[in-house]
C-alpha positions in Angstrom: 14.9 -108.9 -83.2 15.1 -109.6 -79.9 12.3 -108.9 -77.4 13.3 -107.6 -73.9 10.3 -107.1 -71.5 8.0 -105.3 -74.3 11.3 -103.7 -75.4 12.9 -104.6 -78.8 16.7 -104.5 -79.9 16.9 -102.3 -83.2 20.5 -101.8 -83.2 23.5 -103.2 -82.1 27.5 -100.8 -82.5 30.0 -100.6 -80.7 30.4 -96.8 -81.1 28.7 -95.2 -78.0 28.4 -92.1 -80.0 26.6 -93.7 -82.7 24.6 -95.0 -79.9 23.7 -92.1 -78.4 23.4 -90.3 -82.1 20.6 -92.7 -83.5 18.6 -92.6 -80.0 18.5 -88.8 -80.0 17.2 -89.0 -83.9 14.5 -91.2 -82.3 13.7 -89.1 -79.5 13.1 -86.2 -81.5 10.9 -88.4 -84.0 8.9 -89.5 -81.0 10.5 -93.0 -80.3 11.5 -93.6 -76.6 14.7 -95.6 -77.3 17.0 -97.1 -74.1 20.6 -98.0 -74.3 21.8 -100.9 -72.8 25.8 -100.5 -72.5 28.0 -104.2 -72.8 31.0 -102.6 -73.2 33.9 -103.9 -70.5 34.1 -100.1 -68.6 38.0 -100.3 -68.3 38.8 -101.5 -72.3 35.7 -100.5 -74.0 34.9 -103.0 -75.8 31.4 -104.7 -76.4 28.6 -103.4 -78.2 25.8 -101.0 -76.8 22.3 -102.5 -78.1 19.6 -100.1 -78.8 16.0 -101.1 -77.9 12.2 -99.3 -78.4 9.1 -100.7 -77.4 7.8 -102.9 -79.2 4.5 -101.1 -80.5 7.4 -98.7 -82.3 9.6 -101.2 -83.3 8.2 -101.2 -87.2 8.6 -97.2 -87.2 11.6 -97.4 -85.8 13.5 -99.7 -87.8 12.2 -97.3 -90.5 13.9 -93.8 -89.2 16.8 -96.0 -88.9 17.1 -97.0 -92.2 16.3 -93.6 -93.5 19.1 -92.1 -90.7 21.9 -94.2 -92.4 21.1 -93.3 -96.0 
């Protein structure tokens, strides 16, 4: 994992929907989760990296796991 100013990358996709899908999950489990977009804007690809702070990084990584059973 990768630590970004007490932030922590989770996830990596290339699906901004995805994206946006797992960070609502976490918001309405109580993890703030930020979206930090790579993608080229006029082709669209890249990957969109998902990052939490890093005191909910362990629960995190958890509702993720249980989010893509």
């Amino acid at each position: 994992m990768k630590v970004v100013a007490n932030w922590t990358k989770i996830h990596v996709t290339p699906q901004l929907f995805e994206a946006q899908a797992i960070q609502a999950f976490l918001s309405a489990n109580q993890v703030e989760a930020i979206l930090l977009n790579k993608q080229d804007s006029m082709y669209k690809f890249g990957e969109i990296e998902i990052y939490v702070k890093e005191q909910d990084a362990v629960a995190a990584v958890q509702l993720l796991n249980s989010y893509n059973e």
